[in-house]
C-alpha positions, -999 to +999 in steps of 0.1 A: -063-167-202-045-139-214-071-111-232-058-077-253-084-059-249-114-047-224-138-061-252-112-096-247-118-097-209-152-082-208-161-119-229-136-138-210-157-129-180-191-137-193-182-164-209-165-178-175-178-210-159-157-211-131-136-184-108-112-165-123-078-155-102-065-123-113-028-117-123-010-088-129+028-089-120+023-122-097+044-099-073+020-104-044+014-141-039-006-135-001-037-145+003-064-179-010-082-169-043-088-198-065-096-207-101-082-205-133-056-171-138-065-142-156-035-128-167-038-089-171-001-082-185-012-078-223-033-051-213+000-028-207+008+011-213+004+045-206-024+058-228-020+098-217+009+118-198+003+152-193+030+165-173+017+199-170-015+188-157-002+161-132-018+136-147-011+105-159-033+073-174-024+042-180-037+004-187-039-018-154-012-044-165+017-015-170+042-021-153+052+001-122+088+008-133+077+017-166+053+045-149+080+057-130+105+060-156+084+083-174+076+102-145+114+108-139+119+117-173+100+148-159+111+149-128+074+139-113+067+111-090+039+088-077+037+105-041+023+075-024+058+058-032+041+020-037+059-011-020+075-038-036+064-069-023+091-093-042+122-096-016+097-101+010+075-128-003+101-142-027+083-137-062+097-126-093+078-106-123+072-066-123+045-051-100+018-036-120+000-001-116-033-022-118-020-047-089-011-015-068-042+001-069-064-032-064-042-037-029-041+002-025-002+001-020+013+028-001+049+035+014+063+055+042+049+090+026+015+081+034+011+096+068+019+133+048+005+126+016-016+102+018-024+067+001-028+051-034-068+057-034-062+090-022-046+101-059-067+082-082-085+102-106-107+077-122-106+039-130-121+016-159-133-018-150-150-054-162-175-063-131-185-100-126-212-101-151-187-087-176-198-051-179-175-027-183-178-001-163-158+037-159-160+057-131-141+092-123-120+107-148-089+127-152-093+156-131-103+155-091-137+173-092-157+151-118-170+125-097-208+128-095-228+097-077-207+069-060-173+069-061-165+040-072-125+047-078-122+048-040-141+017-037-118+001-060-090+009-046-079-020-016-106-043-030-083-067-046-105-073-076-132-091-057-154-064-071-139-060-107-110-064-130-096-030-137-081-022-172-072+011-170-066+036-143-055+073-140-035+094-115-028+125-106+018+129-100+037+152-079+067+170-087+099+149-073+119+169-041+150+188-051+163+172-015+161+151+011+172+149+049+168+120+074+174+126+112+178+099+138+174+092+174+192+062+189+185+044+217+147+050+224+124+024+235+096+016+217+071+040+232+093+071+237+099+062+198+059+068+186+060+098+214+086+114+197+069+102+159+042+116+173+053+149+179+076+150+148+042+145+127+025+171+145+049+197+139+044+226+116+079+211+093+067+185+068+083+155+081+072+125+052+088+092+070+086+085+105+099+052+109+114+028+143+137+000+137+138-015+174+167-041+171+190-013+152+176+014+181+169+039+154+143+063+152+139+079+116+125+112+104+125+117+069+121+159+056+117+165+015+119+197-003+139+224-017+176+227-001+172+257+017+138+244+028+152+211+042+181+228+063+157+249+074+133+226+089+159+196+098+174+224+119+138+233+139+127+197+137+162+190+160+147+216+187+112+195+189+131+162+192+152+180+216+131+159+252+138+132+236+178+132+227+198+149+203+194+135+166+224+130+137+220+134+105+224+100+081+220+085+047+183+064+052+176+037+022+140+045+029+132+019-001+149-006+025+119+007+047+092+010+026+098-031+015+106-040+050+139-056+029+150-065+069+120-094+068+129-106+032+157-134+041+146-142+076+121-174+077+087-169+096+054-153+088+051-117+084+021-098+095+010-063+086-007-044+111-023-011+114-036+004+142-034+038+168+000+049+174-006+052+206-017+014+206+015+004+189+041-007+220+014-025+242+002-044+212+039-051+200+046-060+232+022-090+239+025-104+206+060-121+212+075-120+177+106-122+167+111-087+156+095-056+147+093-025+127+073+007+128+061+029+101+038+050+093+044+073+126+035+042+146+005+032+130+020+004+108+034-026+129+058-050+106+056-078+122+075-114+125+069-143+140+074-181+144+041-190+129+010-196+143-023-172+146-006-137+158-046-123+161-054-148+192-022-132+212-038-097+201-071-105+213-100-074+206-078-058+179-087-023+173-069-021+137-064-045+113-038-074+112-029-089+074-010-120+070+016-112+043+035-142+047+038-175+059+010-200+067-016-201+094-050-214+099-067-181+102-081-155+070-053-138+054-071-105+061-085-087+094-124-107+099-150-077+091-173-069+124-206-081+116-223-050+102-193-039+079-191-077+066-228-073+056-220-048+037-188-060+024-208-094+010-242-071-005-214-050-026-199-080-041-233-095-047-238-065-065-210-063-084-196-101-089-234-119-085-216-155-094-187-149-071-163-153-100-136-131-093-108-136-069-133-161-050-115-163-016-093-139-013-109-120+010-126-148+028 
């Protein structure tokens, strides 16, 4: 199934007798949802671009490369700098703009800029009874009532199909400076993150590579800016060594491209920085990586169910990759899964859409 339009899907879905498995890009193959696919890449391209507004809309089966072409063109950027999944699970296609906002895909500039949800303006979508459905708009005071765009955002389309969705940009950085740290253990590596983040000098990547014994801090900005800071951020990271200056594929980082040719299941973990090392260190994987400051665990590992080792988990542990008997995603304590299971009564009443994925 393949519709053109929202009036196409909007039918497809009422006219459904079965679950439905959404597609965009088929660029992120994690997770169980079953039926028949819904393929969302006819209902491609950017339908406004106002570069002087910051403010972009587009149809949910664009593709991601085609949003950040034109941003270039204009020297504007998504901020949130989305993943690309493909090397590390293996797939092929083109990642939507759709796909990234139902996962709520965010790269290493998160802990300074924040996420994917975090710059949608406004979202249109088909629910499970096949209502369509828009909610925010293209400017980031309009949302009166529930807020369903940040609800959206991370649901993986368990609680609708999204068709079009809108964004505010940033302007792209003139410059960009990566210091590093060698030989650090893994906690005097989120102790110095740590204190990186919390100094007054804009640091957007804070990253640890354990088996290279790197620790990364990425600065953006003008060029005067950039020297500016590198050269005060040096002083704070001074306890913890003296830091050099190198050329960081921070794409590398972002798709943990380390992971992609290496066999083994790959988990995603977020929790406390401070919590990092002692979970990393009980969970006996093969390797490791750290973003997000700390508070993003890349982990891989032999197989198996890497929550048991982990035991009461104070964050959330995804399986990206791999098989093992367990959910894909982090089980819901009992309240918040109440909640999560009334929503998508509300919204997807026949449990059409995505049925499983989220199980």
């Amino acid at each position: 199934m393949k519709p053109n339009s929202e009036q196409d899907l909007a039918q497809l879905i009422t006219d459904a007798n079965g679950p439905l498995r959404i597609q965009g890009g088929g660029t992120r193959s994690y997770g169980h949802a079953t039926g028949d696919v819904l393929d969302m890449s006819a209902m491609s391209g950017i339908t406004l671009y106002e570069p002087g507004a910051l403010t972009i809309v587009a149809k949910a089966g664009t593709p991601l490369s085609e949003i950040n072409a034109t941003l270039a063109a204009e020297n504007q950027r998504l901020a949130f700098e989305p993943m690309d999944h493909r090397a590390l699970l293996g797939t092929a296609g083109e990642p939507t703009i759709g796909g990234v906002v139902a996962a709520n895909v965010s790269g290493p500039r998160r802990i300074s800029v924040g996420a994917c949800r975090d710059f949608l303006l406004g979202v249109r979508f088909i629910d499970g009874s096949g209502n369509i459905i828009k909610n925010g708009g293209r400017v980031m005071k309009n949302v009166t009532g529930y807020d369903l765009v940040k609800l959206l955002a991370g649901s993986y389309g368990t609680l609708g199909v999204l068709t079009e969705v809108s964004f505010k940009v940033l302007p792209n950085v003139a410059s960009q400076t990566t210091l590093v740290l060698t030989g650090l253990d893994d906690a005097q590596a989120v102790h110095a993150m740590s204190a990186a983040l919390s100094s007054p000098y804009e640091v957007t990547g804070a990253a640890h590579d354990p088996s290279a014994g790197k620790t990364r801090f990425r600065l953006e900005g003008f060029v005067d800016s950039v020297a500016y800071r590198a050269k005060e951020l040096v002083q704070v990271l001074a306890p913890f060594g003296t830091p050099s200056e190198e050329d960081t594929d921070w794409a590398a980082i972002r798709d943990v491209s380390a992971f992609a040719d290496q066999p083994g299941n790959v988990w995603q973990i977020s929790v406390k920085p401070s919590d990092a090392p002692a979970l990393v260190a009980q969970m006996g994987a093969k390797a490791v990586q750290y973003d997000w400051g700390g508070g993003l665990i890349w982990a891989l590992t032999n197989g198996g169910d890497l929550r048991a080792k982990l035991g009461d988990l104070k964050g959330h542990a995804t399986l990206i990759r791999g098989v093992a008997d367990v959910p894909t995603f982090q089980p819901e304590p009992a309240p918040l899964a109440a909640i999560s299971t009334g929503l998508r009564k509300k919204f997807d009443p026949r449990n059409i859409l995505n049925r499983g994925l989220m199980a």
